[in-house]
mmCIF file as gemmi writes it, N, C-alpha and C atoms, coordinates in Angstrom:
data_model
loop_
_atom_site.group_PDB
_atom_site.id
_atom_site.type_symbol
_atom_site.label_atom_id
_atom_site.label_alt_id
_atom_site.label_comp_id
_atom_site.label_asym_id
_atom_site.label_entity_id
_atom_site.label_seq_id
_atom_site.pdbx_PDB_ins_code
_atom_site.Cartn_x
_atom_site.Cartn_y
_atom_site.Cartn_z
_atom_site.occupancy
_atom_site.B_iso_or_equiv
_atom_site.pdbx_formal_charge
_atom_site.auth_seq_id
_atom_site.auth_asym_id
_atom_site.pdbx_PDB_model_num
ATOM 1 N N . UNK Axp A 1 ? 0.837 -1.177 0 1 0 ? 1 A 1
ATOM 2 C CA . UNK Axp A 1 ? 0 0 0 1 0 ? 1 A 1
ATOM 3 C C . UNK Axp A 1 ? 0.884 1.242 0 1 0 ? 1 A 1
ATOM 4 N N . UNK Axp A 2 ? 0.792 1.894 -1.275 1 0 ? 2 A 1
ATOM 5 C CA . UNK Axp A 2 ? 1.552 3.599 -1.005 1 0 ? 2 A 1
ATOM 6 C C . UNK Axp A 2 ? 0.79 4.163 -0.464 1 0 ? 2 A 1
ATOM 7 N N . UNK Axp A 3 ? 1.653 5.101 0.349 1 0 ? 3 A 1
ATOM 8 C CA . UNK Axp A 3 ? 0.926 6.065 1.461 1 0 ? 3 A 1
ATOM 9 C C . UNK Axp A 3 ? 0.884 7.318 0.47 1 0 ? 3 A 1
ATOM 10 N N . UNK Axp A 4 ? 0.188 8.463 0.221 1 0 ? 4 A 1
ATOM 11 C CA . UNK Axp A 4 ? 0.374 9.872 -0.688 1 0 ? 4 A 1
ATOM 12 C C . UNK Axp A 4 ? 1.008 11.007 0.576 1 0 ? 4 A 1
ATOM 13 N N . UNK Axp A 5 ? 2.225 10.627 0.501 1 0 ? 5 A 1
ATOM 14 C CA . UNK Axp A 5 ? 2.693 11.978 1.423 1 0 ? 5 A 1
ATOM 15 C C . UNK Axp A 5 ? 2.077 13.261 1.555 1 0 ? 5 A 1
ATOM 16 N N . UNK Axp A 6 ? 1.967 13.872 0.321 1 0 ? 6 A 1
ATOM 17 C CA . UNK Axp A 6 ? 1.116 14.57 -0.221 1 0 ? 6 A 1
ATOM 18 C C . UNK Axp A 6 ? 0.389 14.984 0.747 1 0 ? 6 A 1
ATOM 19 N N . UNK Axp A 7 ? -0.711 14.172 0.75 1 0 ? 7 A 1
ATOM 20 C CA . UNK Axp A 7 ? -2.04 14.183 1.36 1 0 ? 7 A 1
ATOM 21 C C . UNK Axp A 7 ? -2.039 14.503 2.907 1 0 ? 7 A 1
ATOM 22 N N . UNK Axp A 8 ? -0.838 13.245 3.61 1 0 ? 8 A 1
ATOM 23 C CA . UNK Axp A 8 ? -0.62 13.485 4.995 1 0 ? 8 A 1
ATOM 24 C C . UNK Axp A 8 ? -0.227 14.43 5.445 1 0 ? 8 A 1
ATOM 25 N N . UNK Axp A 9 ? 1.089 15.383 4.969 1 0 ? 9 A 1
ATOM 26 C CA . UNK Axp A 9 ? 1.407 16.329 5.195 1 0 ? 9 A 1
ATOM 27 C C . UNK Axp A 9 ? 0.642 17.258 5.051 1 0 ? 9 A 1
ATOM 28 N N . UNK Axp A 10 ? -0.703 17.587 4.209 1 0 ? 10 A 1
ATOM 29 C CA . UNK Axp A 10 ? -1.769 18.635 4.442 1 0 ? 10 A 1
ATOM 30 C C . UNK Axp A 10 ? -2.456 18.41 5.216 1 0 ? 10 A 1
ATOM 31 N N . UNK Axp A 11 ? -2.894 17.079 5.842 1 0 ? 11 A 1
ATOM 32 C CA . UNK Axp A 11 ? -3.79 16.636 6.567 1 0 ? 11 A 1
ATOM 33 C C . UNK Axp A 11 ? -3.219 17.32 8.073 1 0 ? 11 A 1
ATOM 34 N N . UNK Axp A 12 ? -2.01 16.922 8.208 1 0 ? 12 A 1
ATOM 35 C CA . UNK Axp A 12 ? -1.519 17.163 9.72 1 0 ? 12 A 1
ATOM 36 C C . UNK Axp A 12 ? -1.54 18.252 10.614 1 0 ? 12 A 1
ATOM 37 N N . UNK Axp A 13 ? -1.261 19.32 9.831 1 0 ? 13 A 1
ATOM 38 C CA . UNK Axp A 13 ? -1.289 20.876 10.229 1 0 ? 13 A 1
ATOM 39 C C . UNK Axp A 13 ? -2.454 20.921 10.059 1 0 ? 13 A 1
ATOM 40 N N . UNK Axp A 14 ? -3.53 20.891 9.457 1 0 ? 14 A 1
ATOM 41 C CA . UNK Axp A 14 ? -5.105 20.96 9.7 1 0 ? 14 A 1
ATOM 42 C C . UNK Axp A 14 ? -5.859 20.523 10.635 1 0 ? 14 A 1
ATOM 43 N N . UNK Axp A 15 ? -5.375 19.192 11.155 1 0 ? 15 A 1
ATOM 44 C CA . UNK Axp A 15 ? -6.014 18.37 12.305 1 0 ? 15 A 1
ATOM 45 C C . UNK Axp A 15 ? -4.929 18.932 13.42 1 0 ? 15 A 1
ATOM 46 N N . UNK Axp A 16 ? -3.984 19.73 13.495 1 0 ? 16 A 1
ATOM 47 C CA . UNK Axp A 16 ? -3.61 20.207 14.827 1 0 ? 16 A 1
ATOM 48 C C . UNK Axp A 16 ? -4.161 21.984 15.054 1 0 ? 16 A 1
ATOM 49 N N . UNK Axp A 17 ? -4.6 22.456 14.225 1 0 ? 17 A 1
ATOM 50 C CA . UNK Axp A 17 ? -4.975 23.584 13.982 1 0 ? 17 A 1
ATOM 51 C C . UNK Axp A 17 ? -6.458 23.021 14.757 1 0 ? 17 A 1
ATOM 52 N N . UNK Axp A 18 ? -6.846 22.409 14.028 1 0 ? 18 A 1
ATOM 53 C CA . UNK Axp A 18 ? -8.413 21.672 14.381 1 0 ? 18 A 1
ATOM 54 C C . UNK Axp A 18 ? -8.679 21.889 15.693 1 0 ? 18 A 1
ATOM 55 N N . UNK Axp A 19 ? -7.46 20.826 16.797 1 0 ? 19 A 1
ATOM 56 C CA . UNK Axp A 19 ? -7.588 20.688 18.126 1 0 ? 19 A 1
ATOM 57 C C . UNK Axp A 19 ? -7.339 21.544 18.927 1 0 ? 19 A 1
ATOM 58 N N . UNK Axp A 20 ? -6.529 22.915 18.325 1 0 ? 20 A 1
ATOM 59 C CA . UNK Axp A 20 ? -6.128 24.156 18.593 1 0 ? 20 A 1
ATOM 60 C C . UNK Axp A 20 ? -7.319 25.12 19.145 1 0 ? 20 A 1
ATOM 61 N N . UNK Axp A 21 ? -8.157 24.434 17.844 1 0 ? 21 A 1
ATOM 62 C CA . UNK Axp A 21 ? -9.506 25.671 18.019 1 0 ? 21 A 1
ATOM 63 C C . UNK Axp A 21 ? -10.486 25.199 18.788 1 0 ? 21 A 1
ATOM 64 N N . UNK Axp A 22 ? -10.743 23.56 18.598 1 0 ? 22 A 1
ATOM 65 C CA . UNK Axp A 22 ? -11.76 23.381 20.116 1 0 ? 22 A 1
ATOM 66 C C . UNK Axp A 22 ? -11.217 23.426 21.414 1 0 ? 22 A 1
ATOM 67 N N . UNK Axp A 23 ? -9.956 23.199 21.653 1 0 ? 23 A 1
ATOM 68 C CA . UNK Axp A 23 ? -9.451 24.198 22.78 1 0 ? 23 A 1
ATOM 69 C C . UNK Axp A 23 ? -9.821 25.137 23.375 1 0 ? 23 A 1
ATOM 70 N N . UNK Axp A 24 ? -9.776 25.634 22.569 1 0 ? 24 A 1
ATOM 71 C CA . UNK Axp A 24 ? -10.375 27.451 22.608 1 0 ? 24 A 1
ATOM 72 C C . UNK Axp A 24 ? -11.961 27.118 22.963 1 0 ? 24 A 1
ATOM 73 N N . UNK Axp A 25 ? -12.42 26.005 22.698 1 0 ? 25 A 1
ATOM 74 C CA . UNK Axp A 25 ? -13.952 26.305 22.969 1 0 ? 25 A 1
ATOM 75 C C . UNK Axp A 25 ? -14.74 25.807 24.085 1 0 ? 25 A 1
ATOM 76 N N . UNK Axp A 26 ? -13.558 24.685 25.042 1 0 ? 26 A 1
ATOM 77 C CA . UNK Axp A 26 ? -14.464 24.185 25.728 1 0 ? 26 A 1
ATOM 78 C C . UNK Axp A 26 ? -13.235 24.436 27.039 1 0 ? 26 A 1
ATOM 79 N N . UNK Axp A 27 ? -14.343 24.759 28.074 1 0 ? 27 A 1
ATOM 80 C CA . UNK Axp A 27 ? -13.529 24.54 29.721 1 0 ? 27 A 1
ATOM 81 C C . UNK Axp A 27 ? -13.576 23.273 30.142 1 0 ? 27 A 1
ATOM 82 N N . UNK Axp A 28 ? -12.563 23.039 30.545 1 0 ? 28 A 1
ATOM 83 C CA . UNK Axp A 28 ? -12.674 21.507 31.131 1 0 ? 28 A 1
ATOM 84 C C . UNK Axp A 28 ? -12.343 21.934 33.102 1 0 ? 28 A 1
ATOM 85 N N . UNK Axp A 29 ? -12.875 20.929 33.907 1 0 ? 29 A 1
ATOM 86 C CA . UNK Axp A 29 ? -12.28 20.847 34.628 1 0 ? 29 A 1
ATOM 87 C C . UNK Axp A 29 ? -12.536 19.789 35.514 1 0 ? 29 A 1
ATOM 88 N N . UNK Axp A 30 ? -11.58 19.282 36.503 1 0 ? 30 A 1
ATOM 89 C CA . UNK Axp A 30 ? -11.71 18.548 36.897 1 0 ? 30 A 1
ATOM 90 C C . UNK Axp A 30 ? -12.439 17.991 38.127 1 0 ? 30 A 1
ATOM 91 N N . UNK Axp A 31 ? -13.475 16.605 38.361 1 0 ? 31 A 1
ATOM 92 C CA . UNK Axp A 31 ? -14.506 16.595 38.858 1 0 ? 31 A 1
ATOM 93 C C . UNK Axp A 31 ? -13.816 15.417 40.074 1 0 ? 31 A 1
ATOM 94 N N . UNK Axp A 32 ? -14.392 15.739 41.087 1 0 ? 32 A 1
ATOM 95 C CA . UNK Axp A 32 ? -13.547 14.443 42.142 1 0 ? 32 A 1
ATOM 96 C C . UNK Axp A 32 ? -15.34 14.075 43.47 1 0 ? 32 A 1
ATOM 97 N N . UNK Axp A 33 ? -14.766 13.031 43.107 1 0 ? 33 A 1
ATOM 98 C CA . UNK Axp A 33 ? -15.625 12.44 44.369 1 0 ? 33 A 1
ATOM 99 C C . UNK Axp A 33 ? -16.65 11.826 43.504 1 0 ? 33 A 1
ATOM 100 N N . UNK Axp A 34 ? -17.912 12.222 43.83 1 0 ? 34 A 1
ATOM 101 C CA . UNK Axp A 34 ? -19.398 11.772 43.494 1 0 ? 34 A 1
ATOM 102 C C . UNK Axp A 34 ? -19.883 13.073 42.741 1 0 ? 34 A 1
ATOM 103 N N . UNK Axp A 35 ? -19.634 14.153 42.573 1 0 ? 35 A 1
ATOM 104 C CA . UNK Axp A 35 ? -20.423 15.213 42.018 1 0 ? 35 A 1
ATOM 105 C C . UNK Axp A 35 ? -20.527 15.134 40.946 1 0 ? 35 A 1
ATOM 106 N N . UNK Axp A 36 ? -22.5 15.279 40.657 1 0 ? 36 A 1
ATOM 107 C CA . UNK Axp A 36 ? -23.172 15.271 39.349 1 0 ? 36 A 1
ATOM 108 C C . UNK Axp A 36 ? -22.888 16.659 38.667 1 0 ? 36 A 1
ATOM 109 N N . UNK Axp A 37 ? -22.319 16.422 37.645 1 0 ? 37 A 1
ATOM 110 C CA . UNK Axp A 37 ? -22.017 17.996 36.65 1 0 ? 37 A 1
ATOM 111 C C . UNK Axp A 37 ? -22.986 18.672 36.42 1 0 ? 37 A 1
ATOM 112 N N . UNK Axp A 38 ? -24.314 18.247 36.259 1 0 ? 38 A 1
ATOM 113 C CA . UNK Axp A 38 ? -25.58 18.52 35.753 1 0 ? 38 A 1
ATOM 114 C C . UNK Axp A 38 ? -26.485 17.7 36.357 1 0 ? 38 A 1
ATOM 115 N N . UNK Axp A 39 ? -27.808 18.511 35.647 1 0 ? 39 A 1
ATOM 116 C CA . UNK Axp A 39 ? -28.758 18.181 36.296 1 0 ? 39 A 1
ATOM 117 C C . UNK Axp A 39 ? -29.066 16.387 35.777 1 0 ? 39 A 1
ATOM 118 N N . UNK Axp A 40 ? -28.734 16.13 34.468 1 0 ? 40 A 1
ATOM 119 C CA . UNK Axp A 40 ? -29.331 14.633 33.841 1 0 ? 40 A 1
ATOM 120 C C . UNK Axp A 40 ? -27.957 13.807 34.37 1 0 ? 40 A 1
ATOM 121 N N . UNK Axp A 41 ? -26.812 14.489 34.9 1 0 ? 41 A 1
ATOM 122 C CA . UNK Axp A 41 ? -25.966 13.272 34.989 1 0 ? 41 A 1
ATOM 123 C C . UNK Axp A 41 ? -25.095 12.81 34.018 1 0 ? 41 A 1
ATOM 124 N N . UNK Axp A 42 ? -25.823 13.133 32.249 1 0 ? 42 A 1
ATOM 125 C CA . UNK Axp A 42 ? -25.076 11.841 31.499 1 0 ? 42 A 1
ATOM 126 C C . UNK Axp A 42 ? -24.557 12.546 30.559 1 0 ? 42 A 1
ATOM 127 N N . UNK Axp A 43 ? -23.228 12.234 29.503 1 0 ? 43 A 1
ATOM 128 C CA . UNK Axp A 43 ? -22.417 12.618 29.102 1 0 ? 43 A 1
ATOM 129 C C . UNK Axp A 43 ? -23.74 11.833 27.744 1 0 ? 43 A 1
ATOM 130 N N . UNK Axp A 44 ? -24.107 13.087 26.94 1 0 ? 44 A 1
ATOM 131 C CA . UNK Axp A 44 ? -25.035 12.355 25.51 1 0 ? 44 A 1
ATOM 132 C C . UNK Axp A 44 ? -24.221 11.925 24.914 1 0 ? 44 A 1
ATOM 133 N N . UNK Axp A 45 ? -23.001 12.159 24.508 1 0 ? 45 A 1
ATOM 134 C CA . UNK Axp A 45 ? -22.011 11.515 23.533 1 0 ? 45 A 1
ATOM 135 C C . UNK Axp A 45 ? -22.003 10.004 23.511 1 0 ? 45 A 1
ATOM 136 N N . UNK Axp A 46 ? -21.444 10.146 24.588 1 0 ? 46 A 1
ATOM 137 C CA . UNK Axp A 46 ? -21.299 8.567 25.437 1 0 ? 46 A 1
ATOM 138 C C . UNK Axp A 46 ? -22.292 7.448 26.295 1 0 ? 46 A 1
ATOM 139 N N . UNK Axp A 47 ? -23.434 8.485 26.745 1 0 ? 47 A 1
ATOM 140 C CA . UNK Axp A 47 ? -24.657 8.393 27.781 1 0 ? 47 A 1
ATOM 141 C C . UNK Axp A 47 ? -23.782 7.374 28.548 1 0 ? 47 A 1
ATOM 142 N N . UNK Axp A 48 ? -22.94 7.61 29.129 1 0 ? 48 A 1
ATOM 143 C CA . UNK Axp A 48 ? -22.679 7.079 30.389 1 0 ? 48 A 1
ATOM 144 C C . UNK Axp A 48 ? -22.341 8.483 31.421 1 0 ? 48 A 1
ATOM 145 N N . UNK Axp A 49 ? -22.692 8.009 33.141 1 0 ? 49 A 1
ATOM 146 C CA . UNK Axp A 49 ? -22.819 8.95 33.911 1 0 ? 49 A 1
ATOM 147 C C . UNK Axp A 49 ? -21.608 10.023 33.675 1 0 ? 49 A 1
ATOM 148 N N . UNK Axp A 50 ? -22.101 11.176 34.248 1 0 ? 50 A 1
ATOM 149 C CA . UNK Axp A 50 ? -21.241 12.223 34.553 1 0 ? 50 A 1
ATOM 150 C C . UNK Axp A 50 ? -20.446 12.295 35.767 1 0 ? 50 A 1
ATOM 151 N N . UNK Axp A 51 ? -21.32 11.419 36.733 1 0 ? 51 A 1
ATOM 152 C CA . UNK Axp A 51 ? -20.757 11.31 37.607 1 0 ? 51 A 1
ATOM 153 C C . UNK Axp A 51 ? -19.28 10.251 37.996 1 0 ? 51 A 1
ATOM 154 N N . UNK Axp A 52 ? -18.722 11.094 38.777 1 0 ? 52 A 1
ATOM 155 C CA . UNK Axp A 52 ? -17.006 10.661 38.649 1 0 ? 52 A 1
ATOM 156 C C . UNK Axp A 52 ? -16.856 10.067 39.47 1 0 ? 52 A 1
ATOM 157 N N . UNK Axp A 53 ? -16.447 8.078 40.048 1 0 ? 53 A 1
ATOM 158 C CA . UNK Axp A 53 ? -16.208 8.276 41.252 1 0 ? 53 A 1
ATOM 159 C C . UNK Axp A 53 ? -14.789 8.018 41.677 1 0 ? 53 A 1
ATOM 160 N N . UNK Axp A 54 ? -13.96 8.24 40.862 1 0 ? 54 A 1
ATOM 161 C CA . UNK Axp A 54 ? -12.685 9.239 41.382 1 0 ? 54 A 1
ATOM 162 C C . UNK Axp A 54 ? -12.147 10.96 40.517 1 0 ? 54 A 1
ATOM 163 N N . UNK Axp A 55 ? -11.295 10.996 39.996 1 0 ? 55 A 1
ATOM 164 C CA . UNK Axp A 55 ? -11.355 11.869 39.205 1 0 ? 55 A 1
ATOM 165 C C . UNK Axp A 55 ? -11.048 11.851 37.723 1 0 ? 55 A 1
ATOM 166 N N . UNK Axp A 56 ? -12.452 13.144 37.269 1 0 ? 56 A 1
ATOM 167 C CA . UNK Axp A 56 ? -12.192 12.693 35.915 1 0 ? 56 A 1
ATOM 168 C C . UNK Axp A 56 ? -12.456 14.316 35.225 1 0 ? 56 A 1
ATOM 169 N N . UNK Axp A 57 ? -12.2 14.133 33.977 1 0 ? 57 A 1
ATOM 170 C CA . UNK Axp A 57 ? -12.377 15.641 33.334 1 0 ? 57 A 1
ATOM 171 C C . UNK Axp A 57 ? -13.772 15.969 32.769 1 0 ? 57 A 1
ATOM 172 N N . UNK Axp A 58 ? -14.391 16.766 33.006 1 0 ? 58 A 1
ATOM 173 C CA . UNK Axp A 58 ? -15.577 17.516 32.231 1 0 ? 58 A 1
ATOM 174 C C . UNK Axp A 58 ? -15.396 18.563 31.556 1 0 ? 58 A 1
ATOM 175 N N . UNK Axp A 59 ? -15.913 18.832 30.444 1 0 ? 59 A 1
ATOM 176 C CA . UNK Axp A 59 ? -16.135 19.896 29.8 1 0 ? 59 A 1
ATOM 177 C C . UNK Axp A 59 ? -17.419 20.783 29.745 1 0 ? 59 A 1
ATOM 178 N N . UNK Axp A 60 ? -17.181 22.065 29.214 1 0 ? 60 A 1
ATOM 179 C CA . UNK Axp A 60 ? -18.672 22.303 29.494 1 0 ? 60 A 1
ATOM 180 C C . UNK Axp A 60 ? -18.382 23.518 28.154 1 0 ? 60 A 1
ATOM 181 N N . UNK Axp A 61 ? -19.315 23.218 27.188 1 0 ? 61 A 1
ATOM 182 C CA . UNK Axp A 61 ? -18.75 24.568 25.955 1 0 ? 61 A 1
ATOM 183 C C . UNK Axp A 61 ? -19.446 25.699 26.554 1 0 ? 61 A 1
ATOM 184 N N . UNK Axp A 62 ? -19.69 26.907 25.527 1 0 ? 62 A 1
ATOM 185 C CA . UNK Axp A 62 ? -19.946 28.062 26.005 1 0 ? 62 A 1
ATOM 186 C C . UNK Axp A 62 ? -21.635 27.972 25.755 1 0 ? 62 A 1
ATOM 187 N N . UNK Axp A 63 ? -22.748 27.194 25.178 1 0 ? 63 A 1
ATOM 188 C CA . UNK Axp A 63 ? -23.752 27.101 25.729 1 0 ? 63 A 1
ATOM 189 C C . UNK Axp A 63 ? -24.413 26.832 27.073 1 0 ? 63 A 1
ATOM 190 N N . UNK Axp A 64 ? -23.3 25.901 27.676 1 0 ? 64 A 1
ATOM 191 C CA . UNK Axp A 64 ? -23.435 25.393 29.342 1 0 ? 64 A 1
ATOM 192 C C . UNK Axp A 64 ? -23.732 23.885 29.315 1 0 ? 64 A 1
ATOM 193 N N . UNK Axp A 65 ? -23.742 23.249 27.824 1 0 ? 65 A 1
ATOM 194 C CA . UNK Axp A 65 ? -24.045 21.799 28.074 1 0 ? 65 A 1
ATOM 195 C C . UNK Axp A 65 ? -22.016 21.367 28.559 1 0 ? 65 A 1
ATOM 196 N N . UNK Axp A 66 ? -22.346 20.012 29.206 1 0 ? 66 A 1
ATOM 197 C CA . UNK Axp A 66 ? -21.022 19.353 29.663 1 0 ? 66 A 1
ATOM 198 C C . UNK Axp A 66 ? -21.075 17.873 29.103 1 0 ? 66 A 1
ATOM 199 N N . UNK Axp A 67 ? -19.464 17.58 29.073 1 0 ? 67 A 1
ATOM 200 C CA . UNK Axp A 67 ? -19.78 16.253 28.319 1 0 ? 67 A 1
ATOM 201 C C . UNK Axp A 67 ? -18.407 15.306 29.029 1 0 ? 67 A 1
ATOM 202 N N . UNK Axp A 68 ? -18.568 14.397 28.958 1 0 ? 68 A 1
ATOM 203 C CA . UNK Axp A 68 ? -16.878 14.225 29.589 1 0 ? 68 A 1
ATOM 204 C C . UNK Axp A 68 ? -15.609 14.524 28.259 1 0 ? 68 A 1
ATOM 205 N N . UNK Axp A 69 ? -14.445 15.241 28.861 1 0 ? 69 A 1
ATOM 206 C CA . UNK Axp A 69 ? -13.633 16.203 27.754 1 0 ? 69 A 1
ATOM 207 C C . UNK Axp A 69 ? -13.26 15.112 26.621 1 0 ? 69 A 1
ATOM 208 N N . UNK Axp A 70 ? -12.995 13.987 26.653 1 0 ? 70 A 1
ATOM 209 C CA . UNK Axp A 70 ? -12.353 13.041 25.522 1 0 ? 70 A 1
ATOM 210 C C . UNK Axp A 70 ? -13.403 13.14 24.585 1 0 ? 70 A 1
ATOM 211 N N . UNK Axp A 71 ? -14.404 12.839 25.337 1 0 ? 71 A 1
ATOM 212 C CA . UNK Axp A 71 ? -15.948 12.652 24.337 1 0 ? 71 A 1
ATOM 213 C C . UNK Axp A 71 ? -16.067 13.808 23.27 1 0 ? 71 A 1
ATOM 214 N N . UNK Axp A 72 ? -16.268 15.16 24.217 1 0 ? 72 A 1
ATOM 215 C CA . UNK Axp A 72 ? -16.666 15.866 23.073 1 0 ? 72 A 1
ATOM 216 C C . UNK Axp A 72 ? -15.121 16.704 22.378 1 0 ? 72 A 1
ATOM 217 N N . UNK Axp A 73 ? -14.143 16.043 22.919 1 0 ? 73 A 1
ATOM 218 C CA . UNK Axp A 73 ? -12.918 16.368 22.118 1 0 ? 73 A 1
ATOM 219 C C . UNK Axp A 73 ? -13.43 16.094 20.399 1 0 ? 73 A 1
ATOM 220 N N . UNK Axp A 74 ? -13.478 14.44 20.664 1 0 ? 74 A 1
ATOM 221 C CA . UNK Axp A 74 ? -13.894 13.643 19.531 1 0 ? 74 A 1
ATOM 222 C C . UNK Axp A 74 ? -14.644 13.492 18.604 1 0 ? 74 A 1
ATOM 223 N N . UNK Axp A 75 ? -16.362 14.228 19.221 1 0 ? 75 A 1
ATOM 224 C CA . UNK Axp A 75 ? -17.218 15.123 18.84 1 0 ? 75 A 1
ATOM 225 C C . UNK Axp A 75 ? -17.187 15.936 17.673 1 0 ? 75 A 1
ATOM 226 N N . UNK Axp A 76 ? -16.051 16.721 18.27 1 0 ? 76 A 1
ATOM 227 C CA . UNK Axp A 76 ? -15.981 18.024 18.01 1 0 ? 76 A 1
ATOM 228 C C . UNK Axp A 76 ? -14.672 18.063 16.299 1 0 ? 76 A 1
ATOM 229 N N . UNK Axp A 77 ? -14.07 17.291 16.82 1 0 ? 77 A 1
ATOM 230 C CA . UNK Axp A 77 ? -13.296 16.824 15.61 1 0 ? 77 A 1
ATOM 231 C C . UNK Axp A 77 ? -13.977 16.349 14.266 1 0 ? 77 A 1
ATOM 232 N N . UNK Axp A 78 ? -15.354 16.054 14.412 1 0 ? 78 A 1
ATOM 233 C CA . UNK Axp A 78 ? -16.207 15.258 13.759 1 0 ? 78 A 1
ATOM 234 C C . UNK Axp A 78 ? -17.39 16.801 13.007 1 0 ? 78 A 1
ATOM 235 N N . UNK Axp A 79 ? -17.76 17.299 14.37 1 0 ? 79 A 1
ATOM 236 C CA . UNK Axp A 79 ? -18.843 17.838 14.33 1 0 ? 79 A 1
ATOM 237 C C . UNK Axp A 79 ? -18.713 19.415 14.292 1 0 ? 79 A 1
ATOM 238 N N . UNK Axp A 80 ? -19.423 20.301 14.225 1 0 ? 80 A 1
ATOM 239 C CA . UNK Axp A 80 ? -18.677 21.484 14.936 1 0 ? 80 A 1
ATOM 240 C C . UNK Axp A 80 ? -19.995 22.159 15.919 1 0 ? 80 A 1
ATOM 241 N N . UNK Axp A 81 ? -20.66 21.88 16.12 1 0 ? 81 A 1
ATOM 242 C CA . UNK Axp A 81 ? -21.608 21.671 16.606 1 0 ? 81 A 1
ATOM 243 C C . UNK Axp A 81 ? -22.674 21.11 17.985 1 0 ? 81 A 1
ATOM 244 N N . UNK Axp A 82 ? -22.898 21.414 19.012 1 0 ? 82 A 1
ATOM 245 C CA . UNK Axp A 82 ? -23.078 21.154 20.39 1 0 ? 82 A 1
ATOM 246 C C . UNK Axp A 82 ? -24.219 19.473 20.312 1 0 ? 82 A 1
ATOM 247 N N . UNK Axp A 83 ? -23.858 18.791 20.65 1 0 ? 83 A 1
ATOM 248 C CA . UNK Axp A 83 ? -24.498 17.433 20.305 1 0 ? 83 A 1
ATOM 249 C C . UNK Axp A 83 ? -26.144 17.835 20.692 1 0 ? 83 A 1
ATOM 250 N N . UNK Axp A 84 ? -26.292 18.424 22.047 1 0 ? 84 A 1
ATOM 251 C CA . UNK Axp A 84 ? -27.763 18.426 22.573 1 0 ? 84 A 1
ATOM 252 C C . UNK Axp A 84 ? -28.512 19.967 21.889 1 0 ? 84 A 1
ATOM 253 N N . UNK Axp A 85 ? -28.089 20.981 21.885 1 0 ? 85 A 1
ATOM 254 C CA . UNK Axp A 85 ? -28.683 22.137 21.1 1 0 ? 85 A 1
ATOM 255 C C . UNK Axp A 85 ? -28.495 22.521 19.915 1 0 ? 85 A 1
ATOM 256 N N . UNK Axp A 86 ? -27.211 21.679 19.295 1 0 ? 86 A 1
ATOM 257 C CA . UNK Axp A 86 ? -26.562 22.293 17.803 1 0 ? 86 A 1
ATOM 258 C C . UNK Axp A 86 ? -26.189 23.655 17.28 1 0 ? 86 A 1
ATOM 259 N N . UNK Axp A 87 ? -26.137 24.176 19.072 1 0 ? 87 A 1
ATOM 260 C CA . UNK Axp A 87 ? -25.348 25.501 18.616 1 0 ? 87 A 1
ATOM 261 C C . UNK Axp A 87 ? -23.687 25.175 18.339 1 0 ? 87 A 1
ATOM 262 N N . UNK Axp A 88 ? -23.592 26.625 17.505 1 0 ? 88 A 1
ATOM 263 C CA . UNK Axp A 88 ? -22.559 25.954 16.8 1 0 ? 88 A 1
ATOM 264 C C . UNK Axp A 88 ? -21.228 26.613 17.451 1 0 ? 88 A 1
ATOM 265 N N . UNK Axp A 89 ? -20.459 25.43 17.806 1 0 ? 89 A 1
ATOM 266 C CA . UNK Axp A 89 ? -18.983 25.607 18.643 1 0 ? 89 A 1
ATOM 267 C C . UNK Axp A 89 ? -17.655 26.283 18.367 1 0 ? 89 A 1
ATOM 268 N N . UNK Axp A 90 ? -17.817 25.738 17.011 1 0 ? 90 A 1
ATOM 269 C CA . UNK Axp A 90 ? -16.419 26.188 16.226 1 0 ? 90 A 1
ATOM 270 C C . UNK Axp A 90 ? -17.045 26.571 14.712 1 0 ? 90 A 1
ATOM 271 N N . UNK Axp A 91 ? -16.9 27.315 14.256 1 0 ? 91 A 1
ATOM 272 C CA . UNK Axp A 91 ? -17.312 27.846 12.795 1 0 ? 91 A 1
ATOM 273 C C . UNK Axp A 91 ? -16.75 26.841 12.122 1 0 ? 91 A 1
ATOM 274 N N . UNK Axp A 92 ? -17.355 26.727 10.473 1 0 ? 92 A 1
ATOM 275 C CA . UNK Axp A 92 ? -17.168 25.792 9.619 1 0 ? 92 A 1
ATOM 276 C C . UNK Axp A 92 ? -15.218 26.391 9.039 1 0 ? 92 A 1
ATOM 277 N N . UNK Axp A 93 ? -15.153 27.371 8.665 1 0 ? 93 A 1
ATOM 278 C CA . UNK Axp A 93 ? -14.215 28.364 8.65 1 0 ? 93 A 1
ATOM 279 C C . UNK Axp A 93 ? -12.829 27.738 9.214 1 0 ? 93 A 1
ATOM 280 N N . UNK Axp A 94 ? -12.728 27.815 10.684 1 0 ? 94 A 1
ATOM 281 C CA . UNK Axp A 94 ? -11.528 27.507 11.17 1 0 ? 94 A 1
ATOM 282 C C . UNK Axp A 94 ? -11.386 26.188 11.597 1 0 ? 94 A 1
ATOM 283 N N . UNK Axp A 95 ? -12.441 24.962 10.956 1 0 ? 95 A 1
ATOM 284 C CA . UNK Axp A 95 ? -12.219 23.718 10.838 1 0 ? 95 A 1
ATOM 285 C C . UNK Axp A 95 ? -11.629 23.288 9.777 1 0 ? 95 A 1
ATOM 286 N N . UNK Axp A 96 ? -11.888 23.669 8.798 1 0 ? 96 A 1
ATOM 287 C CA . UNK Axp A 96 ? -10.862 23.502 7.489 1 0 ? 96 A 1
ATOM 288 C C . UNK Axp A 96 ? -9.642 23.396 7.597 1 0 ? 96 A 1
């Protein structure tokens, strides 16, 4: 199988630019003990609990939904777009 260098080398600086900018979009922080992030508890990405029972990372974008941070890292790489309201996170623009 040839690989197209080409291709990878444009790809790479785009997908770190990418992770650059949802950076910029979501607070994460870190959750310890039993505390529910929200009111439903569940990470929609994943629908498993929010709740941490040691420590783990949450995010929360600038609408106020939270997700656990890997999840909507991954999301967000995909999507640009808030999974539960579809407001939009990162412009189409600086995903390119």
């Amino acid at each position: 199988m040839k690989i197209n260098t080409d291709l990878f080398f444009k790809w790479v600086p785009r997908h770190l630019d990418r992770e650059e900018t949802i950076a910029k979009h979501i607070r994460s922080r870190l959750v310890r003990d039993e505390t529910v992030v929200d009111e439903d508890g569940v990470c929609v990405v994943c629908l498993d609990n929010l709740v941490q029972l040691g420590n783990g990372e949450v995010a929360r974008l600038d609408c106020g939904h939270q997700y656990h941070q890997r999840c909507i890292r991954n999301w967000l790489n995909v999507n640009n777009t808030c999974p539960l309201c579809k407001t939009t996170v990162v412009n189409g623009s600086s995903m390119e």
